[in-house]
Structures are given as C-alpha cells and as structure tokens.
N, C-alpha and C positions, 0 to 999 in steps of 0.2 A: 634406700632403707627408710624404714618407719619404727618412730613408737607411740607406746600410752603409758603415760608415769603418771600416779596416785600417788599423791600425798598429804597427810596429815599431820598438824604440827602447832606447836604454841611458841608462843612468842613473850615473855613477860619481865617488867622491871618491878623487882619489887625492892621490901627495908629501903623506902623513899631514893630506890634508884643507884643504892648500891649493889646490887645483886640482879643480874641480867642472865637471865635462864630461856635460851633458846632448843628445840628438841622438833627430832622431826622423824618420821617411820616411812617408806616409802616402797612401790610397787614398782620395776618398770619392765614392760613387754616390748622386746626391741625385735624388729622382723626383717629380713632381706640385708641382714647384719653385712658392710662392706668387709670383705676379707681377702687378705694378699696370698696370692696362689701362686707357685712354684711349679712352670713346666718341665719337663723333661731335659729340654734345649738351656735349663740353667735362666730362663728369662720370666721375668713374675707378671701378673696381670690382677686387677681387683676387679671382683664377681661379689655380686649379692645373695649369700646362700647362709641357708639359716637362720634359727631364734637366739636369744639370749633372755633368760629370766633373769631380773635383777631385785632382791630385796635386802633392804638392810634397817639401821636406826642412826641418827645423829645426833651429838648432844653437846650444846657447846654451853659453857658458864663463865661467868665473869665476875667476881666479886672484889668490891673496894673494901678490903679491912680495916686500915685507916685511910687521910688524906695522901700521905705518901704511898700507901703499901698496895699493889694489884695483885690476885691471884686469878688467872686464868687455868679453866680445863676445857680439853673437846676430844670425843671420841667419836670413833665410827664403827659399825659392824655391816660389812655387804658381802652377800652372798648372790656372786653372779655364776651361772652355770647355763650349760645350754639345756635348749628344752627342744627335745629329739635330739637325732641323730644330726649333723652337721657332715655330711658326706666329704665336702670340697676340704676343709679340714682336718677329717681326720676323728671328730667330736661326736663322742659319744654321748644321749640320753644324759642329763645329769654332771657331765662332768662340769670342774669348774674354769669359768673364764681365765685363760689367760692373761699378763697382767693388772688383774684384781686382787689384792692384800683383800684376806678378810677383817681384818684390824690394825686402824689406826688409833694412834692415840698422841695425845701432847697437853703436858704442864709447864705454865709459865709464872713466874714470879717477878714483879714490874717496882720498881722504886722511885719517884720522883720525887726532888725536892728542891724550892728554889735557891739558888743560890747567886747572890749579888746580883746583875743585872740578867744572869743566865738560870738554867736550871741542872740539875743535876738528876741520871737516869742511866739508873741500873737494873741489867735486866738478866734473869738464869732462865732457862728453857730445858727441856728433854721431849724428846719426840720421839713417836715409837711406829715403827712398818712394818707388819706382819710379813709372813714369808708368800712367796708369789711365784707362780710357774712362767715359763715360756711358750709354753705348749695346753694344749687342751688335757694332754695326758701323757704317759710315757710311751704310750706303743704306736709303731707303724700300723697304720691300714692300707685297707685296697676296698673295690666294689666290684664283690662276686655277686653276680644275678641281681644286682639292685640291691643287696645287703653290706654293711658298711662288716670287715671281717680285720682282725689284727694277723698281724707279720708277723711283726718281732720289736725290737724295738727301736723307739723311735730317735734319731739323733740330733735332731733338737728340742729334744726338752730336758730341760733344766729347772732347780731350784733356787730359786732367789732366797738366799736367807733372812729373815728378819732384819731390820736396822735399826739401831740404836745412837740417836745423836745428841750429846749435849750441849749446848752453849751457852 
C-alpha cells in the first residue's frame, strides 16, 4: 500500500506560554489499502485492493489558569470513506471506513500543588468516541459482470456506539 497526506497547521504558545494552541487540517489519499479477506474455505488472506480518502481537522489546547490549575481540550473530526468501489470488500463509492469514529473529543482538568517535600495532583478527564462501524456498510455483495451488486444483508456489520468515559 501507498499514500500522500497534506497537511496544514499551526502550532503556537501564546499569554507568555500559558496557553498552547495546537490545530491541524489534513488530506490523506491511501492506495492498494492492505485488506483481510475471508475465503469460502473459512481461511483469510490480506490483498491490497482499493482507496481510502481521508480528511479531517484537529485541535488540541492547553491552557494554565493559575500556577496550580491546567485546563486541557482536544478534538478531532475525520471523515474516512472509500473512493470507488472496493470490490474485495464489499465497499461501496463513498462509504465510510470502517473503524473510523468520525468524532473525538476530550477535556481535562489538572491540579498541582506542592506539598511538603512531594507534590499533590489532581486530575478529572472525560473523553468522547463517536459511534463507528464494523463493516464498510450493512449489505452483502457479490461481482456480477465486473460490477460490485448487494445481496442482502450483511452479517458483520455492526454499530459501535458512541463512548463516553469519565475519570
């Protein structure tokens, strides 16, 4: 497999270095994508078949409120799908990758303070997983005349739902 990933982005510390503003936009064209394939006989093999388009945004921040107090955010938006048909899978024009959340997210709240020869560090998080497939899509195919055609449907695909973790 190959690709070519574009991207653009800044990087900056600013309020003398309390506040760290990282962000980035990206392109990536993935080609001969490795894919695990499922013969008849129950035995799998990986073949290099198909694109994948991938774009998204990231944006991660960091800011010192006070000397104890941290507030961290970072999110992500990617939208990966294939680009054509993906025969050996099943992948349709367009559909989305499987295992790709199109949204992550996480906030952090950080406390330090020294305390006698040690320091003291308190920390809350939440973190967020958008929901995410198993499959390219829900339906079986086959290849009639060289064209990629649905069945019925397909038995493993599934919906990962969203996740939500605190700590």
């Amino acid at each position: 497999d190959h690709l070519w990933s574009y991207s653009v982005g800044e990087k900056a510390r600013l309020a003398n270095g309390r506040l760290i503003l990282n962000a980035d936009a990206y392109w990536i064209d993935w080609q001969d994508v490795q894919t695990r394939l499922a013969l008849n006989c129950s035995y799998f093999f990986t073949d290099n078949k198909g694109k994948i388009r991938s774009r998204g945004v990231e944006l991660e921040t960091t800011f010192r409120l006070t000397p104890e107090i941290t507030l961290a955010a970072n999110g992500s938006y990617n939208d990966a799908r294939s680009n054509g048909d993906i025969a050996a899978t099943g992948a349709f024009n367009g559909d989305l990758a499987p295992y790709f959340p199109r949204w992550i997210a996480s906030i952090t709240a950080l406390y330090d303070r020294p305390l006698g020869n040690g320091s003291l560090h308190v920390q809350a998080s939440y973190q967020f997983r958008g929901d995410e497939q198993t499959a390219f899509n829900p339906l079986a195919t086959t290849i009639v005349n060289g064209v990629l055609v649905p069945t019925g449907p397909n038995p493993t695909f599934a919906v990962i739902p969203p996740q939500n973790n605190v700590s």
